[in-house]
LUMLUM-520708 format. One record per residue: residue number from 1; residue in one letter; x, y, z of N, C-alpha, C in turn. Coordinates in Angstrom, 2 decimals. Layout:
{resi: NUM	resn: A	nx: X	ny: Y	nz: Z	cax: X	cay: Y	caz: Z	cx: X	cy: Y	cz: Z};
...
***
This chain:
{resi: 1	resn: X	nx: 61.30	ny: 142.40	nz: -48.44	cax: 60.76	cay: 143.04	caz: -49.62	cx: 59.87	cy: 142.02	cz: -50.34};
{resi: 2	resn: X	nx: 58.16	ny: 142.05	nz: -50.99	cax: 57.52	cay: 141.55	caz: -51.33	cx: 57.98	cy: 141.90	cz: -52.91};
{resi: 3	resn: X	nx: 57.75	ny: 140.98	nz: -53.72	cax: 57.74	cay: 140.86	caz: -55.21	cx: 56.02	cy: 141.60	cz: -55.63};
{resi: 4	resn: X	nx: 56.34	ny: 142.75	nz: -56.51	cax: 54.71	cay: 142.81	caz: -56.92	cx: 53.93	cy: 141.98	cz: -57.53};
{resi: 5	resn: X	nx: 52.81	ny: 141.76	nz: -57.01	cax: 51.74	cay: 140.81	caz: -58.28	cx: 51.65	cy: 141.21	cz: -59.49};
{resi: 6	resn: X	nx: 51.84	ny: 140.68	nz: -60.42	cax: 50.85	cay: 140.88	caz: -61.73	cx: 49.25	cy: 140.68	cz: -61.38};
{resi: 7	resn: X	nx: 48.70	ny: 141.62	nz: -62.58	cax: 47.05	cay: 141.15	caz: -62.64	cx: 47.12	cy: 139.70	cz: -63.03};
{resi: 8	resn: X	nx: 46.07	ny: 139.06	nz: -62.97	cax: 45.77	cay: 137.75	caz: -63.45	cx: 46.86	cy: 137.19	cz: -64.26};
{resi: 9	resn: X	nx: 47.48	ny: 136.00	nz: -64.03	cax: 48.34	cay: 136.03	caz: -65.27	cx: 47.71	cy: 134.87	cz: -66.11};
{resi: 10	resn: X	nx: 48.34	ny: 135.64	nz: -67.23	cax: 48.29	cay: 134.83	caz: -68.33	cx: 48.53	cy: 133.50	cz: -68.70};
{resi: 11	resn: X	nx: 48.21	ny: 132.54	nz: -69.22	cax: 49.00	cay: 131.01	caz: -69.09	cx: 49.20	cy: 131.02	cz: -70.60};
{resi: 12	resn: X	nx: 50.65	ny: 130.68	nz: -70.21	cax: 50.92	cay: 130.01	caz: -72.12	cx: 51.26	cy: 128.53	cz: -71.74};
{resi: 13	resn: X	nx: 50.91	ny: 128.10	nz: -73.01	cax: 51.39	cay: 126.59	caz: -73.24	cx: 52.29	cy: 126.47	cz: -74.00};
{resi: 14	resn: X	nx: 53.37	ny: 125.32	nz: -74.51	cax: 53.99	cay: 125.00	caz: -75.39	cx: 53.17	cy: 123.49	cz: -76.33};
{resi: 15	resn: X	nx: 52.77	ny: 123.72	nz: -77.03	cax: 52.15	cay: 121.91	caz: -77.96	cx: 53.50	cy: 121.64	cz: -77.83};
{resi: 16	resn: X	nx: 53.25	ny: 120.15	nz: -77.45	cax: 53.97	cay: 118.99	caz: -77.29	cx: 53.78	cy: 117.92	cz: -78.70};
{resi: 17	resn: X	nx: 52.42	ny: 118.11	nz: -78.70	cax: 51.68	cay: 117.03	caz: -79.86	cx: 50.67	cy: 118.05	cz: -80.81};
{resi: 18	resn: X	nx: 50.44	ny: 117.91	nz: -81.86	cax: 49.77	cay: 118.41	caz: -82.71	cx: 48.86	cy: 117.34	cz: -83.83};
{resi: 19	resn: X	nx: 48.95	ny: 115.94	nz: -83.27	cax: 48.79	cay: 114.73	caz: -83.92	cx: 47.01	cy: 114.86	cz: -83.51};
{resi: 20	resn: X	nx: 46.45	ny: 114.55	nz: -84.63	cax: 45.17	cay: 114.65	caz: -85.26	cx: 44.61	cy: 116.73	cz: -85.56};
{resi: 21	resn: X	nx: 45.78	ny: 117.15	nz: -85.05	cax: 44.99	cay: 118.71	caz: -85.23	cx: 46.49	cy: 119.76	cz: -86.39};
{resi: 22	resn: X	nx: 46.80	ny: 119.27	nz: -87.40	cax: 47.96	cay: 119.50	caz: -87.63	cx: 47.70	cy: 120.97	cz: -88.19};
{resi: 23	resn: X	nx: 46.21	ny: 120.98	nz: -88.76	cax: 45.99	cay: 122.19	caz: -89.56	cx: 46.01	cy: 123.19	cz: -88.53};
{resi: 24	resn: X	nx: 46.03	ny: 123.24	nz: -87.01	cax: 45.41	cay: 124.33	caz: -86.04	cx: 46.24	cy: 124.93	cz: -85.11};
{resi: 25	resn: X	nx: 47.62	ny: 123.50	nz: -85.18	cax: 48.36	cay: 123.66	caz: -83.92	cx: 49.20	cy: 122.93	cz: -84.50};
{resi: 26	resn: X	nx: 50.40	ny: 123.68	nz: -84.26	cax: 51.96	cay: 123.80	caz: -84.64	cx: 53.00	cy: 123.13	cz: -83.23};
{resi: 27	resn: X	nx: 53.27	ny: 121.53	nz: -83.87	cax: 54.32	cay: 121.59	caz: -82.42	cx: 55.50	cy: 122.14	cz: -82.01};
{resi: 28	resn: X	nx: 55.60	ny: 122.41	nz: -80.87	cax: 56.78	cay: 123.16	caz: -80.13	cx: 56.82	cy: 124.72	cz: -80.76};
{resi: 29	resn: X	nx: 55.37	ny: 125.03	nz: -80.78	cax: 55.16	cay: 126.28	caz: -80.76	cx: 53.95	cy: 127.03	cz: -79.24};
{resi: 30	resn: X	nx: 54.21	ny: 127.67	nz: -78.86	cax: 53.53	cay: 128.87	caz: -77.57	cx: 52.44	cy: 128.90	cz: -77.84};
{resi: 31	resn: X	nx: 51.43	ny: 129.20	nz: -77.06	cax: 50.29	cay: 129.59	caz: -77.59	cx: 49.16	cy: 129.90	cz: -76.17};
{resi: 32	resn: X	nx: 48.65	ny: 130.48	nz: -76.09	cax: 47.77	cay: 131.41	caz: -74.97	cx: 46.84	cy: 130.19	cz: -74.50};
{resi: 33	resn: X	nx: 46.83	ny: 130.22	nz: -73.44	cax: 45.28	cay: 129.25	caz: -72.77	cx: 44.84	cy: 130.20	cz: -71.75};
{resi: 34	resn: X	nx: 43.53	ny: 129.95	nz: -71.93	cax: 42.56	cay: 130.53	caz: -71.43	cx: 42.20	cy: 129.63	cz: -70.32};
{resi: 35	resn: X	nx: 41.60	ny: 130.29	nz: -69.23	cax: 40.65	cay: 129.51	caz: -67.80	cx: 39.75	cy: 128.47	cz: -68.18};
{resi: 36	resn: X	nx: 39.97	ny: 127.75	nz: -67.72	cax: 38.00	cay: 127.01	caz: -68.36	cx: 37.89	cy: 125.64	cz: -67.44};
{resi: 37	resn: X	nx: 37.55	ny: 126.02	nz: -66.11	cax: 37.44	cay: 125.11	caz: -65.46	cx: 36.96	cy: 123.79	cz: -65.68};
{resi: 38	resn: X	nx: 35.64	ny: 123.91	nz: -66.06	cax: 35.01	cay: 123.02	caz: -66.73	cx: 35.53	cy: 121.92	cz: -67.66};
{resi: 39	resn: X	nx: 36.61	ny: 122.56	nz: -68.51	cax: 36.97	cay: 121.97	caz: -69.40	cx: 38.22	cy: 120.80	cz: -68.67};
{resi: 40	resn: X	nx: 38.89	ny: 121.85	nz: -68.01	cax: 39.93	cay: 120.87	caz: -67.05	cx: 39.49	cy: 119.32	cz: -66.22};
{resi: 41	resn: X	nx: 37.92	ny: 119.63	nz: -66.05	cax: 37.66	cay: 118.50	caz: -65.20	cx: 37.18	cy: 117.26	cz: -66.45};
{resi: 42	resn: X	nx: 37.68	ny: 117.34	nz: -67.55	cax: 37.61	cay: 116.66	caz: -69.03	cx: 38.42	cy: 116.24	cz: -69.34};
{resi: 43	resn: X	nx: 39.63	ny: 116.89	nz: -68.45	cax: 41.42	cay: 117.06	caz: -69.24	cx: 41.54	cy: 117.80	cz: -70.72};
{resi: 44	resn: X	nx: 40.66	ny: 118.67	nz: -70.39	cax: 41.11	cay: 119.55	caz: -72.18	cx: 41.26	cy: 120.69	cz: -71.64};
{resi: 45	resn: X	nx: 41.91	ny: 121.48	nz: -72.43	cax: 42.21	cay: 123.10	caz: -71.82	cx: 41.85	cy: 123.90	cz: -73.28};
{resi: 46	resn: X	nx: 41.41	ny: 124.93	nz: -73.20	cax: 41.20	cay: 126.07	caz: -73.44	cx: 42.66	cy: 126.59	cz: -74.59};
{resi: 47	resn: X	nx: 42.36	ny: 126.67	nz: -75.97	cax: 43.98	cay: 127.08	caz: -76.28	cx: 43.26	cy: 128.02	cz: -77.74};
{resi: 48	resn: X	nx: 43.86	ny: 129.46	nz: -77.35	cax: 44.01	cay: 129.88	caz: -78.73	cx: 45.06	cy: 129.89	cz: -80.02};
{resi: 49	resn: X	nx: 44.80	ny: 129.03	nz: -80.96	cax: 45.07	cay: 128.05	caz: -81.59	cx: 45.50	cy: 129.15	cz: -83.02};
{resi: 50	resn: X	nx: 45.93	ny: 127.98	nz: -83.78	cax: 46.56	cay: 129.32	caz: -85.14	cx: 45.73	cy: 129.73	cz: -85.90};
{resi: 51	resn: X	nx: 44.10	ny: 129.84	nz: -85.70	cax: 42.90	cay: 130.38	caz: -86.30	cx: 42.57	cy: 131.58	cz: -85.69};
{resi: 52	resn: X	nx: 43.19	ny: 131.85	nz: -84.17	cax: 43.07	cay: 132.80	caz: -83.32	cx: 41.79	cy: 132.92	cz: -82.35};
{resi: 53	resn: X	nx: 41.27	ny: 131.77	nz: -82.79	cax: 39.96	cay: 131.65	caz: -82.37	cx: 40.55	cy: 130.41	cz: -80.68};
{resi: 54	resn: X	nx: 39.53	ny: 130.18	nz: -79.92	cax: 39.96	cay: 129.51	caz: -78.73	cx: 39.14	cy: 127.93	cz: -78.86};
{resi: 55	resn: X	nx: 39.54	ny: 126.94	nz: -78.99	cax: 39.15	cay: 125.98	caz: -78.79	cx: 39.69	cy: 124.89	cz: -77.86};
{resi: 56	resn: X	nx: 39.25	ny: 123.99	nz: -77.77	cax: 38.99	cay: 122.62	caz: -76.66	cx: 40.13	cy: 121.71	cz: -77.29};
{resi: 57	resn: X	nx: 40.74	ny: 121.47	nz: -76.38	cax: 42.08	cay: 120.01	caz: -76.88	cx: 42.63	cy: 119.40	cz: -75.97};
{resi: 58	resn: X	nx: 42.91	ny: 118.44	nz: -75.85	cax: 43.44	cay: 117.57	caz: -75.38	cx: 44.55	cy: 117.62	cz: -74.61};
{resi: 59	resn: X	nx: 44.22	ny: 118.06	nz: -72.51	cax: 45.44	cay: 118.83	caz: -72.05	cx: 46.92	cy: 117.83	cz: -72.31};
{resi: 60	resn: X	nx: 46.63	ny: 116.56	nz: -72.61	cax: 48.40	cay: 116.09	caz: -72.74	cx: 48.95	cy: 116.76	cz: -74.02};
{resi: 61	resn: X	nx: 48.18	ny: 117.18	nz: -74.76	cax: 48.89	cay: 117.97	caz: -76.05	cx: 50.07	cy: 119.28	cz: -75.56};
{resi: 62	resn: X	nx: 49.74	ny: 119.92	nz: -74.31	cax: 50.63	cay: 120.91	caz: -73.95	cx: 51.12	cy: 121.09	cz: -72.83};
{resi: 63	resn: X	nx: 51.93	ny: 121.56	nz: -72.68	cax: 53.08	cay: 122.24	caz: -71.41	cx: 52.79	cy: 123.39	cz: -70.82};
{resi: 64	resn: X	nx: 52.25	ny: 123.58	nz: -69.58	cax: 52.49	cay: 125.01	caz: -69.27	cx: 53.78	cy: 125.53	cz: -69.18};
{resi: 65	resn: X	nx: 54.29	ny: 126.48	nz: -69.64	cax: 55.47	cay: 127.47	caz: -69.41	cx: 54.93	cy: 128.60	cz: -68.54};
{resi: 66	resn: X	nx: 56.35	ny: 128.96	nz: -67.77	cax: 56.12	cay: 130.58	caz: -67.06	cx: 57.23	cy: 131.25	cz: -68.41};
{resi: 67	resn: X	nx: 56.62	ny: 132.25	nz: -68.47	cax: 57.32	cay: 133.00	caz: -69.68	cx: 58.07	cy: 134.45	cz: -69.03};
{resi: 68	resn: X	nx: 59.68	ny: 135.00	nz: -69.70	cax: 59.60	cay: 136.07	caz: -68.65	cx: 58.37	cy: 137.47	cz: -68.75};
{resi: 69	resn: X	nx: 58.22	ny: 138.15	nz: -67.80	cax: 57.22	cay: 139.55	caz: -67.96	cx: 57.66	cy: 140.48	cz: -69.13};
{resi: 70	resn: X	nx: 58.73	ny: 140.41	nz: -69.68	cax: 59.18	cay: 141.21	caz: -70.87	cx: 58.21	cy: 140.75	cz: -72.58};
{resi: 71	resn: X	nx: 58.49	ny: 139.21	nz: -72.08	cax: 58.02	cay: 138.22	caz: -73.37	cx: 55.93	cy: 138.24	cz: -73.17};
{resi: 72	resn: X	nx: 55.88	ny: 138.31	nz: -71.97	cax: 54.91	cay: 138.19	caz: -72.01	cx: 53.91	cy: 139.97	cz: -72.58};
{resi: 73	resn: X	nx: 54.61	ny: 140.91	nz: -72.22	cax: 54.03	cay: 141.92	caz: -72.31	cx: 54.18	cy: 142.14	cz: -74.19};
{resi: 74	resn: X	nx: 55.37	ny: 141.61	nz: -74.55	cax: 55.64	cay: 141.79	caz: -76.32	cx: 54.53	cy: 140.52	cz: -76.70};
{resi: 75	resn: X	nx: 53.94	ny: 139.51	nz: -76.20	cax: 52.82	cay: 138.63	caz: -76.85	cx: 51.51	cy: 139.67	cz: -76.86};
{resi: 76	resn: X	nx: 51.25	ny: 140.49	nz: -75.84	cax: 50.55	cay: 141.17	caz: -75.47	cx: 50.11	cy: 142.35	cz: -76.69};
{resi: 77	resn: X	nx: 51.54	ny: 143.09	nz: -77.01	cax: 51.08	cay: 144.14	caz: -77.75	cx: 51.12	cy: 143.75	cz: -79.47};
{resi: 78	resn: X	nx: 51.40	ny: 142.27	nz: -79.66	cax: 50.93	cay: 141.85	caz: -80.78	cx: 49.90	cy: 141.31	cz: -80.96};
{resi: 79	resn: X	nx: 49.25	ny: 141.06	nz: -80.09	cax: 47.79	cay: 140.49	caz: -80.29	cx: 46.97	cy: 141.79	cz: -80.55};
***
């Protein structure tokens, strides 16, 4: 028996560090990252941040998490 795919998934992070960005990003709080290849080959990732808007930071600032499909679909219908 195969497990179904999800569409694309989603990546959340957890901030680890919030040190120089305190106004934007909350530590040991979740938060959505976006693709951004480009940015990865910088070491910054893609994070929509507590302005809701998506900006550039510093990938040691966060953790990827797998989140379960329940949690992820309730981030979903609050955005």
């Amino acid at each position: 028996m195969t497990m179904a795919r999800r569409s694309p998934k989603t990546l959340y992070v957890v901030c680890i560090s919030n040190r120089g960005y305190q106004a934007s990003l909350v530590s040991r709080r979740i938060y959505q990252s976006l693709p951004d290849p480009d940015a990865a080959k910088r070491s910054l990732i893609r994070v929509v941040d507590e302005t809701g808007e998506d900006y550039l930071y510093p990938s040691k600032m966060f953790v990827a998490i797998d989140i379960p499909q329940a949690v992820e679909r309730t981030f979903k219908k609050a955005s």
